[in-house]
GUMI-728573 format. One record per residue (C-alpha): x, y, z; residue in one letter. Coordinates in nm, 3 decimals. Last residue first. Layout:
[[X, Y, Z], A],
...
END
This chain:
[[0.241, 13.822, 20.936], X],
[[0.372, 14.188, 21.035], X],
[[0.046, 14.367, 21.038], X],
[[-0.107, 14.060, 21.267], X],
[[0.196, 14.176, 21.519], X],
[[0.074, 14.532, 21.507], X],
[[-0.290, 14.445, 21.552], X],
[[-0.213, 14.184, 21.851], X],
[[-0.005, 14.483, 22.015], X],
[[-0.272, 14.760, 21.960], X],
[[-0.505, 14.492, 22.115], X],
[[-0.290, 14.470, 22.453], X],
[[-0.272, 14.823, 22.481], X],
[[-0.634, 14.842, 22.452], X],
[[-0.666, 14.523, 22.731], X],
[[-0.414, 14.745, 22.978], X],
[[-0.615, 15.116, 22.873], X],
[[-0.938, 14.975, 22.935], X],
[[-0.903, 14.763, 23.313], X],
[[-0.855, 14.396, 23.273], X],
[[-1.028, 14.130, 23.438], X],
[[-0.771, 13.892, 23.642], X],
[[-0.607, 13.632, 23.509], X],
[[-0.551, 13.456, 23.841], X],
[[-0.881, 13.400, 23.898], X],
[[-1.124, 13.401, 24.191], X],
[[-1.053, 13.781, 24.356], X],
[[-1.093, 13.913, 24.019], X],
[[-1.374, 13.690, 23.889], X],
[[-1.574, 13.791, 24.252], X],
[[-1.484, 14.114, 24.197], X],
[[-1.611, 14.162, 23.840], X],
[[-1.900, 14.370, 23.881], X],
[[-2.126, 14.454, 23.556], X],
[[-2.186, 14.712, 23.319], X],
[[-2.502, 14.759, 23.212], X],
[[-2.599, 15.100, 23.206], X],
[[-2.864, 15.230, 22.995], X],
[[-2.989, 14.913, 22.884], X],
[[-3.087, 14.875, 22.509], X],
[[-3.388, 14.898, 22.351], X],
[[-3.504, 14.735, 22.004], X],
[[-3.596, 14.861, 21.669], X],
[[-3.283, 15.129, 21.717], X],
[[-3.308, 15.454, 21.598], X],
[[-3.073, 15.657, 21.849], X],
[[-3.091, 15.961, 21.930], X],
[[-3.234, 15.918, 22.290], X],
[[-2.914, 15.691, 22.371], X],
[[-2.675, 16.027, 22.384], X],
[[-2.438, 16.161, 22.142], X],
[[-2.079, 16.337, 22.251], X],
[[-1.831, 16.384, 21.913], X],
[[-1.507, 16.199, 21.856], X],
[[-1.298, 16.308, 21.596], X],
[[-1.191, 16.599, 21.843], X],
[[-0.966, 16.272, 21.980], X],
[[-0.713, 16.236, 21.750], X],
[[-0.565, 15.925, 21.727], X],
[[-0.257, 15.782, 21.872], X],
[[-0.383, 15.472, 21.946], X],
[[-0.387, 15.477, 22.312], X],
[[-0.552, 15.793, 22.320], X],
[[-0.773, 15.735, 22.053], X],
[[-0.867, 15.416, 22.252], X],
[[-0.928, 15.585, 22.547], X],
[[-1.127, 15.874, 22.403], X],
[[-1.359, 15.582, 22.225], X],
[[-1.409, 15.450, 22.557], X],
[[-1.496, 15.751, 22.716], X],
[[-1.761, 15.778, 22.422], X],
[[-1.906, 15.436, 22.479], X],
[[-1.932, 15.530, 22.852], X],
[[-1.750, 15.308, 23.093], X],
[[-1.737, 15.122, 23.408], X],
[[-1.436, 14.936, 23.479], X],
[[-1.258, 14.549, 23.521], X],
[[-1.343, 14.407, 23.187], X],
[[-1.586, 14.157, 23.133], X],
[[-1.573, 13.802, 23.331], X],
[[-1.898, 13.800, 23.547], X],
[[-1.947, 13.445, 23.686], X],
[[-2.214, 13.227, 23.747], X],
[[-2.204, 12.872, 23.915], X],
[[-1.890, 12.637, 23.811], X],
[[-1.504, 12.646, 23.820], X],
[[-1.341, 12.317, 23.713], X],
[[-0.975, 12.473, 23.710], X],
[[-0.928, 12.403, 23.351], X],
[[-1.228, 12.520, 23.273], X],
[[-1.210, 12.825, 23.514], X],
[[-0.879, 12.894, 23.303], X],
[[-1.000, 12.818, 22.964], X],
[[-1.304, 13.124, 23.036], X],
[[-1.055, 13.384, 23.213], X],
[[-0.813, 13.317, 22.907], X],
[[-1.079, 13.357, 22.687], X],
[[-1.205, 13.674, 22.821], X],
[[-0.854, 13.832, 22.802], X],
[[-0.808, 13.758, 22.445], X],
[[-1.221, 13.835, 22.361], X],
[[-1.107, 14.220, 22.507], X],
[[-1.440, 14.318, 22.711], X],
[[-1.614, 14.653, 22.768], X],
[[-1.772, 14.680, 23.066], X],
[[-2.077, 14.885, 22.979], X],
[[-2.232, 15.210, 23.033], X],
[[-2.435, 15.398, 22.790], X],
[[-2.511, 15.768, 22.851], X],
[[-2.226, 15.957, 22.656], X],
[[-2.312, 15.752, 22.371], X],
[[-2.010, 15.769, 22.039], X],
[[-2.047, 15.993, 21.747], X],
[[-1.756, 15.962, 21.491], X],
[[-1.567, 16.206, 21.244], X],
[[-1.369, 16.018, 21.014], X],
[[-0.992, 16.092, 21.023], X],
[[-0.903, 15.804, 20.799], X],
[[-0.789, 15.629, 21.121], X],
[[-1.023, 15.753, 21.338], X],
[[-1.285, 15.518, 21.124], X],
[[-1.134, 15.196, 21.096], X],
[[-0.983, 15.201, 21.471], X],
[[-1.342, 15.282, 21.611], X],
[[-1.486, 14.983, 21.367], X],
[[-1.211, 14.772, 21.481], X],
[[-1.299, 14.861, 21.863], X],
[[-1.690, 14.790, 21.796], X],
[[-1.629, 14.487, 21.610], X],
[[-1.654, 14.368, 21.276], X],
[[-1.845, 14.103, 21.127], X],
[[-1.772, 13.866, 20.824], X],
[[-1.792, 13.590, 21.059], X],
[[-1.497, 13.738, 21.321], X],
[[-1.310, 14.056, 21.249], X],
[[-0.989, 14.041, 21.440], X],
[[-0.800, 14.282, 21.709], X],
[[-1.103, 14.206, 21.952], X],
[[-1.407, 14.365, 22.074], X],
[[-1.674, 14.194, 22.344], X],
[[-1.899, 14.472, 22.427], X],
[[-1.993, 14.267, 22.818], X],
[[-1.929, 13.949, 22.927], X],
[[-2.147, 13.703, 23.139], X],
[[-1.995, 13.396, 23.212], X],
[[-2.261, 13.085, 23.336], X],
[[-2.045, 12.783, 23.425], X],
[[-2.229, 12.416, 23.433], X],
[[-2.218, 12.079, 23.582], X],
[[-2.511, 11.957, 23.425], X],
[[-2.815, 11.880, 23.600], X],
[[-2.981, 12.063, 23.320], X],
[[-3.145, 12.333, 23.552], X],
[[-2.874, 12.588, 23.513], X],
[[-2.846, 12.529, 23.168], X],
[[-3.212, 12.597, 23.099], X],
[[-3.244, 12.912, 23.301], X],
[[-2.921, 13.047, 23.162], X],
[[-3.051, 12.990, 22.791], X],
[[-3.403, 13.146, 22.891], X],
[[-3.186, 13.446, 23.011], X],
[[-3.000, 13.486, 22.680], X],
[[-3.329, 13.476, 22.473], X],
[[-3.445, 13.746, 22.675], X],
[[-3.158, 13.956, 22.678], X],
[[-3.216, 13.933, 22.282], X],
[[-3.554, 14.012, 22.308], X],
[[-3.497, 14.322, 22.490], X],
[[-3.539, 14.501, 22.812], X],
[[-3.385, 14.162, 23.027], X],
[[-3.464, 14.125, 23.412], X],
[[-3.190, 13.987, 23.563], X],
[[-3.186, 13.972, 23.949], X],
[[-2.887, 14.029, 24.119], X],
[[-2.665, 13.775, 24.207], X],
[[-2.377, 13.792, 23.998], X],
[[-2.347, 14.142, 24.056], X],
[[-2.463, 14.448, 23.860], X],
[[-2.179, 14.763, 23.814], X],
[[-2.531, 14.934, 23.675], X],
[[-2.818, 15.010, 23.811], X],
[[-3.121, 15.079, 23.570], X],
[[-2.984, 14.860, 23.282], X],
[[-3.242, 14.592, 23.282], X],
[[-3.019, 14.321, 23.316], X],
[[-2.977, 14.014, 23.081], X],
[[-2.794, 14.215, 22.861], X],
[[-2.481, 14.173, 23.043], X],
[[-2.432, 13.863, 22.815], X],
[[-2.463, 13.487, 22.835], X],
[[-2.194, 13.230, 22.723], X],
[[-2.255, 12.825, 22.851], X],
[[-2.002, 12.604, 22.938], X],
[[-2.090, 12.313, 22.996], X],
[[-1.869, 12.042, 23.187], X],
[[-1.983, 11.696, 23.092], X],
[[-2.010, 11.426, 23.301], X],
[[-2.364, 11.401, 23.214], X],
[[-2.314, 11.350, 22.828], X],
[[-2.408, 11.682, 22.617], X],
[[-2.689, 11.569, 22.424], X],
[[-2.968, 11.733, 22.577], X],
[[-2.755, 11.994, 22.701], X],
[[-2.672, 12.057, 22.307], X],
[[-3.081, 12.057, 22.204], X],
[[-3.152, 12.302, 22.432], X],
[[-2.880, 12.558, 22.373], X],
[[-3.039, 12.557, 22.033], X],
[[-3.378, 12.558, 22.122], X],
[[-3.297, 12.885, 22.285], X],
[[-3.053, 13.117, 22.145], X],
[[-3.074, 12.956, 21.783], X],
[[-3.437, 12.864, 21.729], X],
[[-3.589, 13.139, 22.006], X],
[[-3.365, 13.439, 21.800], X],
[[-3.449, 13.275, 21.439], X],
[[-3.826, 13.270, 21.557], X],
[[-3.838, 13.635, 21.720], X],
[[-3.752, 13.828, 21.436], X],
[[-3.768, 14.186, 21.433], X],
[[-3.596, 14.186, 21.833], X],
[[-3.354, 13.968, 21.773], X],
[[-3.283, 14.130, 21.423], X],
[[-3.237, 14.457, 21.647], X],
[[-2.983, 14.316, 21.903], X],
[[-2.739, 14.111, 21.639], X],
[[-2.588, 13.877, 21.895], X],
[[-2.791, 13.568, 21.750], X],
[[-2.610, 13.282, 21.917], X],
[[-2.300, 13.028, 21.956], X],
[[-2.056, 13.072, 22.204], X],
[[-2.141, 12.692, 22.423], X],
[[-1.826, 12.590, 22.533], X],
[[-1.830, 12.239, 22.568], X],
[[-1.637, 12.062, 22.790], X],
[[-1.570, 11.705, 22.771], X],
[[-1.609, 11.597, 22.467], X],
[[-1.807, 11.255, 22.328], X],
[[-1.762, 11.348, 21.933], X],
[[-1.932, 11.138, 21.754], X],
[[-2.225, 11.140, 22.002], X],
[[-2.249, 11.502, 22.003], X],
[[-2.191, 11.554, 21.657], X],
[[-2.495, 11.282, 21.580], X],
[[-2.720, 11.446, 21.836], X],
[[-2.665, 11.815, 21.740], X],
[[-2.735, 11.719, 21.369], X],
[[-3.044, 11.563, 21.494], X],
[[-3.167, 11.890, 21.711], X],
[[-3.114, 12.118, 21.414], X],
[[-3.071, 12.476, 21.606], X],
[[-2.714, 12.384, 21.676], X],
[[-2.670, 12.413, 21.296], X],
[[-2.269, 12.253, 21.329], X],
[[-2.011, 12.151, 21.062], X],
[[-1.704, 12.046, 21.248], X],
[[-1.375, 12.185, 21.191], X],
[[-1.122, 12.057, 21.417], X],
[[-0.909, 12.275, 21.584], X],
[[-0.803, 12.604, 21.437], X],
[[-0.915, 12.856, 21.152], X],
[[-1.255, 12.845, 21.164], X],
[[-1.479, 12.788, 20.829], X],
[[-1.767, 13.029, 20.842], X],
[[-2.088, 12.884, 20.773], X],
[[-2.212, 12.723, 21.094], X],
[[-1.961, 12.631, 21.298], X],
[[-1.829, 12.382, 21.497], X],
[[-1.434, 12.395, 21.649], X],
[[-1.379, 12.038, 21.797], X],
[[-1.062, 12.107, 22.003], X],
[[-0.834, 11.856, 22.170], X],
[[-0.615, 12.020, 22.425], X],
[[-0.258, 12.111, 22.428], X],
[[-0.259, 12.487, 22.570], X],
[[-0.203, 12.673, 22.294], X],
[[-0.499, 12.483, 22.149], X],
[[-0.741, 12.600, 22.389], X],
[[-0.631, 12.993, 22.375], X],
[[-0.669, 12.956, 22.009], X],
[[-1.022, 12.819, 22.011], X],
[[-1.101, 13.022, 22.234], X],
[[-1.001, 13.251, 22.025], X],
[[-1.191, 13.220, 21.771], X],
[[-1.524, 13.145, 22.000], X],
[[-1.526, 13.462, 22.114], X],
[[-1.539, 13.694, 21.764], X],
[[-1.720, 13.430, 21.580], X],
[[-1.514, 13.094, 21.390], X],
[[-1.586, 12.853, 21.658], X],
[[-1.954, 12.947, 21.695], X],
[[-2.002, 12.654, 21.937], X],
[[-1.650, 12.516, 22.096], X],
[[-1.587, 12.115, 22.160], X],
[[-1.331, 12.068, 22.438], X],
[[-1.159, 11.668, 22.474], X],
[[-0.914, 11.717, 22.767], X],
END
């Protein structure tokens, strides 16, 4: 099987990458400015509709795994015109391209709700806050009317025991910080389902490999506050906890909002896969492991 991978070299799309290669397949890792580190490196703007064409073409594959986009929640919501290009257009231009036997793949985010419930389902109705979500739900809309066979995943806080394009993640930041004894302030009023990119990739390659399509919610298995997070993974990392200090959404200067609780239901991805969503303290024990074993190399 022939997989090409969008934003090869981010937090998601690394190890995708590899999770795909582990397993024997061909993979076309594109990128935009940061070379990955597996596969085959392709040079990628997805938001240049010719270059999408000609890479498309060349290449033929057949999955794609569309990972790609402006994640950065505030510059979505300053700049509307890189957000559209990328998140949009950009996801456009590959189902365009993408040849009709083609399985695509396409990455949303629990931002597409509206934050007012919580633990949402795969069928509730989105209704995005932001410009980001936004951006996300005009990608779903367009993939799920491509007449493509398609898979919508919606994660949530992906983290993972790498920084990916020059970025680093919620977890590493956490680990950074407690680790030279930093104080930290962490939400007490912002749920999510935080997500570790190993165990989300092996959800994603196995619902490829098993031809899964529709939407499904692959995030972690609970409902969490950033700051009960951050206790868990002080916990599990053997840092002290009295680092971390209770703050709540309202003192926050963000440009745009952000849902209050947006963590999602993963029962029908439990019941469906065999690797099942993780709950915090299996996928944190699982990072401590990749971090000690990337010490070593």
């Amino acid at each position: 099987m022939k997989i090409l991978i969008t934003g090869a070299s981010g937090l998601l799309g690394s190890k995708l990458v590899q999770v795909a290669l582990s397993k024997g397949y061909e993979v076309f890792s594109c990128y935009k400015s940061n070379l990955p580190k597996g596969g085959t490196p392709v040079k990628l703007d997805i938001s240049n509709r010719d270059g999408v064409k000609k890479v498309l073409e060349n290449v033929s594959p057949d999955v794609i795994i569309h990972s790609a986009a402006i994640t950065n929640v505030d510059l979505c919501e300053s700049d509307h015109d890189i957000a559209y290009r990328v998140n949009v257009l950009g996801t456009k231009n590959l189902i365009d391209y993408a040849k009709r036997k083609c399985l695509f793949v396409y990455i949303s985010t629990d931002y597409v709700f509206d934050g007012e419930k919580g633990l949402y389902k795969e069928n509730d109705k989105p209704n995005p806050i932001n410009y980001y979500g936004y951006t996300k739900l005009e990608g779903e809309k367009l993939v799920a009317n491509s007449g493509l066979d398609y898979l919508i995943v919606r994660p949530s806080v992906i983290y993972g025991s790498r920084p990916a394009s020059g970025k680093i993640n919620f977890a590493l930041w956490l680990i950074e910080k407690l680790s030279k004894n930093d104080e930290v302030k962490l939400l007490t009023d912002q749920y999510v389902s935080p997500t570790l990119n190993t165990n989300l990739a092996n959800m994603v390659l196995e619902a490829v490999e098993r031809q899964l399509t529709g939407i499904f919610h692959m995030s972690g298995c609970e409902r969490i506050s950033r700051y009960n997070f951050g206790i868990k993974l002080a916990e599990v990392f053997s840092f002290d906890p009295e680092l971390i200090r209770e703050a709540n959404m309202s003192q926050m200067t963000w440009i745009a909002r952000r849902p209050r609780d947006s963590s999602l239901d993963v029962s029908k991805a439990s019941k469906v896969l065999k690797n099942k969503p993780l709950k915090v303290y299996e996928a944190l024990k699982i990072l401590r492991r990749e971090l000690e074993n990337a010490s070593r190399d």
